[in-house]
C-alpha positions in Angstrom: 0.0 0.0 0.0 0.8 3.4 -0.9 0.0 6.2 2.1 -0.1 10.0 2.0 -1.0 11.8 5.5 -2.9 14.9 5.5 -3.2 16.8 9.0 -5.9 19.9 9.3 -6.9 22.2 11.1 -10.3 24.1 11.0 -10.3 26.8 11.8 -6.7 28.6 11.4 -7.5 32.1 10.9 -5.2 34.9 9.3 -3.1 35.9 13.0 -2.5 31.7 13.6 -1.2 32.0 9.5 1.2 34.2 10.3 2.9 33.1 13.7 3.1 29.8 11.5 4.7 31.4 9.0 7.1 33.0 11.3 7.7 29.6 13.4 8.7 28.0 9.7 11.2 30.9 9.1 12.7 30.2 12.5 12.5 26.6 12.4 13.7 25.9 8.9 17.2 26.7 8.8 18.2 24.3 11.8 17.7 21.6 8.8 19.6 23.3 6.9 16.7 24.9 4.7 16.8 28.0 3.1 14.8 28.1 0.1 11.0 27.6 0.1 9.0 26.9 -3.1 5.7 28.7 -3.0 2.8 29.0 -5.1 0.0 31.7 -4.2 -3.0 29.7 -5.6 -7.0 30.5 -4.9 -7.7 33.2 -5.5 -4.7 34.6 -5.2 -3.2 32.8 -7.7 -5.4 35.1 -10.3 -4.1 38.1 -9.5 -0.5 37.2 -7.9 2.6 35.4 -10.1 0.1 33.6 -12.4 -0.5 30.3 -10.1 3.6 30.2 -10.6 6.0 28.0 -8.5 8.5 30.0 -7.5 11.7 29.4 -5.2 12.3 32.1 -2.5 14.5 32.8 0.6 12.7 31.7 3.4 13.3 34.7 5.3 11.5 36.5 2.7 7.9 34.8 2.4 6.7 37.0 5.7 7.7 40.2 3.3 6.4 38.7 0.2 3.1 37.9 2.2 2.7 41.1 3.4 3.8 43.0 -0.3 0.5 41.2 -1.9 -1.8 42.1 1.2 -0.5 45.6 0.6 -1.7 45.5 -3.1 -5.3 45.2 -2.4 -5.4 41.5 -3.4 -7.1 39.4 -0.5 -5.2 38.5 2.3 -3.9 35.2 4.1 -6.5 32.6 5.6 -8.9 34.2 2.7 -6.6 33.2 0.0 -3.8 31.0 -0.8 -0.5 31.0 0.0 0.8 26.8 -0.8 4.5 26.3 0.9 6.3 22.9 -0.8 9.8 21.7 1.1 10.7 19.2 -1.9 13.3 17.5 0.5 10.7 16.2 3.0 8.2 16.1 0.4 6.0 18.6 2.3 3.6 20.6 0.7 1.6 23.1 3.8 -1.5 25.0 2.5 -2.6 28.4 4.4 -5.5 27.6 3.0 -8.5 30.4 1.8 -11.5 28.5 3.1 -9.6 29.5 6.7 -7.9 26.3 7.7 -4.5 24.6 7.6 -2.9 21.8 5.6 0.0 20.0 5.8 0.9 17.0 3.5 3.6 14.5 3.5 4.3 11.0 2.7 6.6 9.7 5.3 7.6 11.7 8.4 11.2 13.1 9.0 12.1 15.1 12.4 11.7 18.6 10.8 7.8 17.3 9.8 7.4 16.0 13.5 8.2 19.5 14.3 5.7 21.2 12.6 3.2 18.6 13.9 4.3 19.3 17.5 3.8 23.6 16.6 0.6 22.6 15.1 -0.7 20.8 17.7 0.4 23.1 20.9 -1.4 25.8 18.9 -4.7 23.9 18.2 -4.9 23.3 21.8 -5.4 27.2 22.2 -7.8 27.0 19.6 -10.1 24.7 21.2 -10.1 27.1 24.3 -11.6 30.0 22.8 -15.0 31.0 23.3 -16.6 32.1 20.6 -18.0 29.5 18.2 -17.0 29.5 14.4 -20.0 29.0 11.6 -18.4 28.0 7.6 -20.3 26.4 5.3 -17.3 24.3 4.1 -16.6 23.1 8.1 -18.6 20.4 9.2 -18.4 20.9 12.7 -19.4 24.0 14.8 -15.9 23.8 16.8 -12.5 23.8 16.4 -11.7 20.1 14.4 -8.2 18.3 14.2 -7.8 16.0 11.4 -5.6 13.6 10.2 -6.6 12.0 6.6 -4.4 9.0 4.9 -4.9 8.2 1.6 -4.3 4.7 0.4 -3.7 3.9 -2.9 -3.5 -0.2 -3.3 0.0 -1.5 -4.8 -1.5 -5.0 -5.2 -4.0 -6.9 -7.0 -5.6 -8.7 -4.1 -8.7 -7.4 -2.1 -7.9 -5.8 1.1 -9.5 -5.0 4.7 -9.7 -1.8 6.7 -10.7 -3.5 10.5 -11.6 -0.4 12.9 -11.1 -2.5 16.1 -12.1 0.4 18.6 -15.7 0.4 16.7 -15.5 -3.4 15.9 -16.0 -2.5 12.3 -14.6 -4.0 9.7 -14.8 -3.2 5.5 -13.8 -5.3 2.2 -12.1 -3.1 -0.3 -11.3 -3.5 -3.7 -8.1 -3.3 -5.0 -8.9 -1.2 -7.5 -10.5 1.4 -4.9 -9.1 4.3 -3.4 -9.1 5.2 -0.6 -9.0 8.2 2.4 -9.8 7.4 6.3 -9.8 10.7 8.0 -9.9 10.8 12.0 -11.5 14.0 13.2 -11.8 15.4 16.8 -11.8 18.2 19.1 -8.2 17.3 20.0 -4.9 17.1 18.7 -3.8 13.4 17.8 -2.7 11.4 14.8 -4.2 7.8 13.5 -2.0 4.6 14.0 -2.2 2.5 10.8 -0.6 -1.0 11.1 -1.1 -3.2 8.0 -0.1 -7.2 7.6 -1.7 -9.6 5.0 -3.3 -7.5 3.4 -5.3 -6.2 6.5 -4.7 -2.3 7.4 -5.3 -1.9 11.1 -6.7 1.5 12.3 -6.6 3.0 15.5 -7.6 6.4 16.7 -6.7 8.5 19.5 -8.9 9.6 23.0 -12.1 11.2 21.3 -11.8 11.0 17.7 -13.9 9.8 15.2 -13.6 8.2 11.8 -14.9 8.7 8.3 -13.8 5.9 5.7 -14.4 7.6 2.0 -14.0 5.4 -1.3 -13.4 8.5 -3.6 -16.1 10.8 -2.6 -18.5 8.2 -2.2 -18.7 8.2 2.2 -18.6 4.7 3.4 -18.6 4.8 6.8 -19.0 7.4 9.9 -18.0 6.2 13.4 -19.8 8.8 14.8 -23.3 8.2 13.0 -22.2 4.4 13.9 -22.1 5.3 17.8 -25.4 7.3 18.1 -26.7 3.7 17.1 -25.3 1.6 19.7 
C-alpha cells in the first residue's frame, strides 16, 4: 500500500497564519533549509505570479506575504499562500477556506516539528470562546484532522478492520481510498497493515470517516449514536 497523510486544522485564521509562517522561518534553517517553493494559488493565484511555483529565501515569504496584502489583493486565511519543502516532500496550505494543511508521505524530524507547533497551537484554539460557523466546516468547533490516503499497490482485495468500533470493510483493490480521523483534540491515526489487513486505531475522542473516492462509506460517529 501506498500512504499520504494529510493533518488539518479548522479553523486557522489569518493571525495563527502568520505566527506559523514565522515559526517556519525560525525553524527551517536548523535543517539546513533555506529556500521555500511557493505557489499563491485561490484566488490569489489570479491576481499574484500567475498560479507560478517560484523558489524564494525563506526569510523572505513573511515580506512577500505582506507585499500582496499591501496590493489590495485578498489577504492570508482568505486566499492561498501553498508552501512545498521538496526534500521532506512537504507541501503546507494556508488555506483560503480559513484552515490549515500540511501534506507528507513519510515523516522526518523537521515534519514531526511542525506537527508538535501545530498541535500546541490547536490546543489554544479549542479554548476560545466564541463559536466559528463555515459552510465548508462540518463541525461547529474547532476540528483536528488527520486524513491518509491509500492507494493499493496489489491486486488482491484488502481490509480496513476499525477495532475500537468493531467495524470492519472489504475493499477493492482497485478502490481508493482516504480514512480521516477528526476530533476536538490534537492526535494522529495509527495504521498497522499485515496480510493485506490495514489496522486503524484512533486517538482519545476522535472519530472516523472511511471515504472510497467521494463516495462516504462509513462514519464512526453516525455508527455510535446507534449503539
Amino acid at each position: 500500500m501506498n500512504f499520504t497523510t494529510t493533518v488539518a486544522v479548522q479553523p486557522f485564521e489569518r493571525a495563527y497564519s502568520l505566527s506559523f509562517v514565522d515559526f517556519l522561518c525560525k525553524m527551517l534553517p536548523a535543517f539546513g533549509i533555506i529556500d521555500i517553493e511557493v505557489m499563491y494559488g485561490w484566488a490569489w493565484g489570479n491576481e499574484v505570479f500567475s498560479w507560478e511555483t517560484r523558489k524564494i529565501a525563506l526569510d523572505s515569504l513573511p515580506t512577500e506575504i505582506k507585499h500582496v496584502e499591501s496590493q489590495g489583493f485578498g489577504k492570508i486565511g482568505d486566499d492561498d499562500p501553498i508552501i512545498s519543502i521538496s526534500s521532506h516532500n512537504l507541501e503546507i496550505t494556508l488555506c483560503h477556506e480559513t484552515d490549515l494543511h500540511i501534506k507528507f508521505v513519510v515523516s522526518t524530524s523537521l515534519i514531526e516539528k511542525v506537527l508538535e507547533y501545530v498541535s500546541s497551537v490547536f490546543s489554544t484554539i479549542a479554548q476560545e470562546k466564541q463559536p466559528f460557523t463555515s459552510s465548508v466546516f462540518f463541525s461547529d468547533k474547532p476540528t483536528f484532522l488527520a486524513s491518509y490516503d491509500i492507494i493499493p499497490s496489489g491486486s488482491d482485495p484488502f481490509t480496513i478492520l476499525l477495532e475500537q468500533w468493531s467495524k470492519t470493510l472489504k475493499c477493492s483493490p482497485k478502490e481508493l481510498l482516504r480514512i480521516t480521523a477528526y476530533s476536538s483534540q490534537a492526535g494522529l491515526l495509527k495504521l498497522d497493515e499485515s496480510n493485506n489487513v490495514i489496522r486503524v486505531e484512533g486517538w482519545n475522542s476522535s472519530n472516523i470517516r472511511v471515504h472510497c473516492d467521494k463516495q462516504l462509506l462509513l462514519d464512526t460517529k453516525e455508527v455510535a449514536k446507534m449503539v
